[in-house]
C-alpha positions, 0 to 999 in steps of 0.5 A: 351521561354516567359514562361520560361523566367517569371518563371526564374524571379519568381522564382529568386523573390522567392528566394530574398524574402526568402533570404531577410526574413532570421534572419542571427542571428538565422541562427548562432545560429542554428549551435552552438554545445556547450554552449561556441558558444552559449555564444560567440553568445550572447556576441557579439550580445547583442543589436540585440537579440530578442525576438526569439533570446533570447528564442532560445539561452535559449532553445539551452542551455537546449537542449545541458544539457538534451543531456548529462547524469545526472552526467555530467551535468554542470546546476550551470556553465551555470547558474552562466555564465554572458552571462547567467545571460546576457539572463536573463536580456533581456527576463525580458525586453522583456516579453511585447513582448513575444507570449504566446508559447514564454512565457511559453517555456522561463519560463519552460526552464529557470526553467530547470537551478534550478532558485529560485521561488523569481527570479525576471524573474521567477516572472515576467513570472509567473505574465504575463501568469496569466494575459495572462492565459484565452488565453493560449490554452491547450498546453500552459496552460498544460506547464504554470501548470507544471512550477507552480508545479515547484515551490510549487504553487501546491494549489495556487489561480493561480492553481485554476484558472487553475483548473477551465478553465480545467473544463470548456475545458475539452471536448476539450481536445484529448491528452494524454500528455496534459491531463496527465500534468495537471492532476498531476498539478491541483489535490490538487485543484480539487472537486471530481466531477472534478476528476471523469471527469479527470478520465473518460476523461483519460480513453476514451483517453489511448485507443487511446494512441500510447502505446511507449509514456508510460510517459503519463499513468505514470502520470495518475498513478501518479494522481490517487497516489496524489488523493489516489484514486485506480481506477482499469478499469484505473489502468489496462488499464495504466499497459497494456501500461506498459506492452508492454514497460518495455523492453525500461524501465530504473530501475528510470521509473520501480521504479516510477511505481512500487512506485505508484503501492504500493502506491495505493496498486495495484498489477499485477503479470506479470507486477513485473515479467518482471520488475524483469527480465527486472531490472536483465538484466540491473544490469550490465549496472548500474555503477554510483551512481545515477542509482544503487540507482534506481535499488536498490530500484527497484530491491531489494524488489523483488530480491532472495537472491543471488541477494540481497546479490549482490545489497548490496555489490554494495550500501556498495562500492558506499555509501560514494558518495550518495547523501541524497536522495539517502541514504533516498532511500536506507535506506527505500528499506532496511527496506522493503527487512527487510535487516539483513546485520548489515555492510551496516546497519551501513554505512548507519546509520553512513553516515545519521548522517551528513545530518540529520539537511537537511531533512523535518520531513517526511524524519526524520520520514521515517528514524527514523522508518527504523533504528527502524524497522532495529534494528541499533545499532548506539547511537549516531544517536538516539540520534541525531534524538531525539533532531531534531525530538523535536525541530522539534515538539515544533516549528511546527502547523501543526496537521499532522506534530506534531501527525507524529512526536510524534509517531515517537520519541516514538519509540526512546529507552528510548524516554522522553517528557518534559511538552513542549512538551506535551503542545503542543500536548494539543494545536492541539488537537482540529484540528486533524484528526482521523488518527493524533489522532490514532498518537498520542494516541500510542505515549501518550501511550507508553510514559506512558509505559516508564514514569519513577515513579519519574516523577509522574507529568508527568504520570499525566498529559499523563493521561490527554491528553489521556482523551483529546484525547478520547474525540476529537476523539468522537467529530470529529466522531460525527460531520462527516456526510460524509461516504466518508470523514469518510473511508478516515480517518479512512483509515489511523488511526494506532494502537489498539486505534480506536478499543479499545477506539472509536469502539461504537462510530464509528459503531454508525455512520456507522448506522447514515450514512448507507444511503450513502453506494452505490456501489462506496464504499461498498469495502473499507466500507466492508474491514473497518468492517473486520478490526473492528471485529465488528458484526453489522448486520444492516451495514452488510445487508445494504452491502449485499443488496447494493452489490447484487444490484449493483454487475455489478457496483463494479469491480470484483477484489473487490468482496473479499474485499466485501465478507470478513466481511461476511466469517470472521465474520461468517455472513450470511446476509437476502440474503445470498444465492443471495448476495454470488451467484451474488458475485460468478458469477461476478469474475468467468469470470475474473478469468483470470485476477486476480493475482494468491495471489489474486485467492487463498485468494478468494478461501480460503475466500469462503471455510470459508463460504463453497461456492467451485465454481468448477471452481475456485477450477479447477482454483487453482489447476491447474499445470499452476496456480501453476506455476505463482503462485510461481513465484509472491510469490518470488516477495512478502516480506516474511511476504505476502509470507507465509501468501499465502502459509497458505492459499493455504495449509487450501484450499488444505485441506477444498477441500480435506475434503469438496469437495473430488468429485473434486479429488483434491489430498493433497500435503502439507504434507512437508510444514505442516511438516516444519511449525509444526517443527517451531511451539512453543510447549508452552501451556498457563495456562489455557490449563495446568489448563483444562489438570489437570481438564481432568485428573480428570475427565477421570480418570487419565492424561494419558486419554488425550492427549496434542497438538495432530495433525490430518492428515490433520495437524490441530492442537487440544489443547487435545484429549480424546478417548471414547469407545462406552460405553462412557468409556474413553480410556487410550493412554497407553493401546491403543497407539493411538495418532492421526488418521493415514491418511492411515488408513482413508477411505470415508464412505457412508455418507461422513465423514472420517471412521477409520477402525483400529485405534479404537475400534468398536463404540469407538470415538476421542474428541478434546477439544478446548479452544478459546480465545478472538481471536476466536470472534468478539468483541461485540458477542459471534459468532465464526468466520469463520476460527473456525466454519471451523475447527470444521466441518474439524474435525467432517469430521475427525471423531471427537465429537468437544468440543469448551470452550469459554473463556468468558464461562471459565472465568465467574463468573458461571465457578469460582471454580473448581467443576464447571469448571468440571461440565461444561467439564464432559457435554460438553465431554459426551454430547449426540449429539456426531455423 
């Protein structure tokens, strides 16, 4: 009885203690339902509300807001409230007072209701937790670094300083959601040393991450977008955790991500499928303006053309109640679908108008190059974007903003400078990059194209600024001596100048800087060659060598970008045979992998150099493979579309002829069919000139024949047959016009026999002329893609004639006896097979 009677009196202690302990204040505020309860509460409260009250009531406020739809939300009425601003008061009293969770939760949801960053609470806040910020623990910092971004202080000494604990603590840190917020914080302040930390660090722990919280890769996607920095282990591992989400996916978070994926030029097939499966599924739920936008700009790119047609008909009925970032938005998705629908075109060009003068020089550029791009028709909008663009220019200092902004008013029809102008592109010259010195040299350039004659001062004086500008892009390239910095500028330079103007230059440094190259950047350097068509043989070897060594260190899905300097230039480097086989060897086991398009231009890139793994070629045509293929393809604009098509047809055919062990069979004669139907039949001057000489030479025009096409559909600039005297055949007398695949057969020594449609001993020609096209720049070496045509042909049968421009039009091949010299040896030539 005794011990039940003291454990009556405790636990009656307890319940006193806990009652007496109680905040009747914050009860009440716990069972508000609205806004109005909340301000009622506050009203009546003003001289009891704490600390906490305050937070609270500040938080409840948020909370209420974020639970209603983006359209309903009522953030300028709270804001503008007087208890609101009420709030605002006491927690700028009462910040001494704040612990750090206090603080930075007061400034992050305080933020939510669009205060101005010159607010005298928000200033207040942001300078306590500066103050307060070597104590803040990760969470806290994580979410103080947020509320920074919120107010462009992205490169401030403040964001540094966070920049700099985070390297100190990042061992520390095991949560993704913490991690991932500080990464898109702090990466306009980081070194690459810290990025290659924070990349690692978000690596080990996607791996652990619970995959529904699909928001924290995101925003490590997100960081490797800021940094232009395509990590692909990280990459793919972020994709897989997307890939078990998309389902729970609204069209604004596939968008993002499908964003930053073009972004980063990373592309995963069965990631745009679902997306596209999962964003058709969800057209009919989408019924306000906000979200049609997003599934337009999600959806549309990828969408067939019954779909598109669709999407266009909602944005044409909802457009008068966009906002201008959701016009920006559509106008942009309409220049990537290449829309041609001249309606919606000319709705949205006439709903820009009256926002143009709300937009940044970026959002101008992006609209002036899509109404270009989508050839508008609207006057008056030109006319309009040419004066903000150049009132824009002439008032800005910055070099990035200026080049943008000159090449984008020289798209304008009938653009015109004035000498303002052009001072002012003489001004920052001297601080631009390589990429805003390409800008601006294809808009100098195509001002003097429009330059009118009577303003002959003014051609002079481009004339002059394109000298100015040749000469600092030779400085700034001389004075790089960081291969990295040196691909990142050239990454983004535009147009013919670089190659035209500065290419010696540029391959002189990458010689001077050939030591740096390391397994890290032995793709981007590769694709850069490629792009130069520029045979050096010292920076090939060294990629080759540094490839082959360190082949296990470059990820798979980078050995076509390494290879394709290789097989475009026609290159066959010291190791050749070691370099192509550890290439080889390491993708094979991650074939599985790769994206269908991707497959099928590695493939098509080692034929050129006639390497035909078995496996992969089993791998390509292979019915399942075939399948995804066309699948990915119908998410691809047209342009990527038809150029995979291209390349998995001359595969068909290099295995067909090269390989017909592999008994792959030929099935593109209807599309070789329809591209023919589509081909120009025009010849140029030069063809018509050799045609005539042939004639002479032969014996009369109709011994050869124009524009023939083989059975394996290549296309030959002229024909001739030779009778086993060396005899021209007429086309007249035999009525042959190209070898019949039917009447084609394997002979013993592999090439294709004709077993009827010539004479016995006789012989076809073809006759090619290659233009400047068919060489890199600095050689006469005959790319890939033509050395494999030739050996198609001489499979086929034929003795190969190719006339190199640079041959045809030298100053030994200048009158006409010798140009048919120099045809009658090449013709009759004795190495015929």
């Amino acid at each position: 009885m005794f011990r039940w009677s003291c454990a009556f009196r405790l636990s009656r202690s307890l319940l006193q203690t806990r009652f007496l302990s109680t905040d009747p204040l914050l009860d009440q505020f716990k069972i508000c339902l609205s806004e109005d309860q909340v301000f009622q509460l506050v009203g009546k409260n003003k001289a009891r509300l704490s600390v906490t009250h305050v937070g609270y009531a500040i938080n409840l406020l948020w909370q209420f807001q974020k639970e209603k739809p983006r359209m309903l939300r009522t953030i300028g009425q709270v804001r503008g409230h007087p208890e609101f601003i009420a709030l605002r008061i006491l927690a700028e009293n009462k910040i001494e007072f704040m612990d750090d969770k206090a603080l930075v939760e007061i400034l992050y949801n305080i933020l939510r209701f669009n205060l101005e960053a010159h607010d005298s609470l928000v200033q207040q806040l942001v300078m306590e937790g500066w103050r307060r910020l070597e104590r803040f623990n990760l969470t806290a910092l994580s979410k103080f670094a947020v509320c920074l971004v919120e107010q462009h202080m992205n490169m401030s000494p403040l964001m540094g300083r966070i920049a700099s604990i985070v390297d100190g603590t990042l061992d520390d840190v095991q949560d993704a959601r913490i991690l991932s917020s500080l990464m898109v914080s702090i990466y306009g302040v980081i070194s690459p040393t810290l990025r290659d930390r924070l990349v690692d660090k978000a690596d080990s722990l996607v791996d652990t991450l619970d995959v529904s919280h699909f928001n924290h890769p995101r925003r490590i996607v997100q960081f490797l977008r800021n940094m232009k920095y395509t990590y692909r282990p990280l990459l793919e591992k972020c994709n897989s955790v997307f890939l078990q989400n998309v389902g729970q996916m609204d069209p604004e978070n596939l968008s993002i991500i499908i964003g930053l994926y073009q972004s980063l030029q990373f592309n995963n097939a069965e990631f745009r499928l679902m997306a596209r499966a999962r964003l058709i599924e969800t057209m009919d739920q989408c019924s306000d303006v906000a979200s049609y936008t997003k599934l337009f700009a999600a959806l549309g790119p990828m969408a067939g053309q019954d779909i598109r047609e669709k999407l266009e008909e909602g944005i044409l009925t909802m457009a008068d109640e966009m906002n201008p970032t959701q016009l920006l938005a559509i106008l942009g998705t309409m220049e990537e679908m290449e829309c041609r629908n001249t309606l919606l075109i000319a709705k949205i060009s006439s709903l820009l108008q009256k926002y143009l003068e709300s937009y940044r020089p970026v959002e101008l550029a992006r609209i002036t190059q899509a109404i270009v791009t989508l050839r508008c028709q609207t006057p008056e909008l030109f006319s309009m974007l040419q004066k903000i663009l150049e009132r824009l220019l002439k008032s800005s200092f910055i070099p990035a903003d200026v080049s943008m902004l000159a090449r984008v008013i020289s798209t304008l029809p009938a653009a015109r400078v004035d000498e303002e102008i052009l001072s002012k592109v003489d001004a920052i010259l001297p601080q631009c990059s390589l990429s805003d010195l390409s800008s601006l040299a294809l808009a100098i350039v195509k001002w003097v194209r429009t330059d009118q004659p009577s303003r002959s001062s003014t051609s002079g004086g481009l004339g002059n600024l394109l000298l100015k500008l040749n000469t600092c892009g030779r400085e700034r390239i001389a004075k790089i001596d960081k291969i990295d910095l040196f691909l990142d500028e050239l990454k983004y330079t535009t147009g013919d100048w670089l190659e035209e103007v500065l290419l010696k230059d540029t391959i002189s440094t990458c010689e001077r800087l050939i030591d740096q190259v390391t397994w890290k950047n032995v793709p981007e350097f590769a694709l850069f060659i490629t792009r130069t068509n520029y045979l050096c043989a010292q920076v090939l070897d060294k990629i080759a060598l540094v490839a082959t060594e360190d082949i296990t260190k470059i990820h798979y899905s980078a050995t076509y970008a390494t290879l394709l300097p290789f097989v475009v230039l026609n290159y066959d480097p010291p190791n050749g045979e070691a370099f192509f086989d550890a290439c080889i060897q390491h993708f094979l086991p991650h074939l599985n992998s790769f994206d269908p398009h991707l497959v099928v231009l590695l493939a098509y890139s080692l034929a050129l150099a006639e390497y035909f793994p078995e496996e992969l070629i089993k791998a390509v045509f292979n019915v399942d493979f075939l399948g995804r293929l066309d699948a990915q393809l119908e998410t691809f604009s047209s342009a990527l579309n038809m150029r995979i098509r291209l390349r998995l047809m001359e595969l068909n055919r290099a295995v067909c002829l090269e390989c017909p062990e592999f008994q792959i069979p030929w099935f593109h004669d209807r599309y070789c069919q329809q591209l023919q139907h589509r081909a120009n039949g025009g010849i140029s001057s030069v063809q018509r000139q050799i045609h005539q000489l042939l004639g002479e030479i032969l014996g009369g025009i109709n011994y050869a024949k124009v524009s023939v096409m083989t059975p394996y559909y290549h296309a030959i600039d002229f024909e001739c047959i030779l009778d086993k005297n060396k005899k021209p055949i007429p086309y007249l007398d035999q009525n042959v016009l190209s070898a019949d695949l039917s009447k084609v057969q394997w002979g013993n020594g592999g090439p294709l026999q004709e077993t009827k449609s010539l004479p016995p001993g006789a012989q076809r020609v073809a006759i090619e002329f290659l233009d400047s096209k068919a060489f890199s720049k600095n050689s006469s070496n005959i790319k890939g893609e033509y050395v494999m045509k030739k050996r198609h042909l001489e499979i086929l049968g034929y003795h190969v004639v190719q006339i190199a421009s640079f041959e045809w039009n030298s100053m030994e091949l200048s009158t006409k006896d010798a140009w048919i010299d120099y045809l009658r040896k090449r013709i009759f030539a004795d190495d015929q097979r």
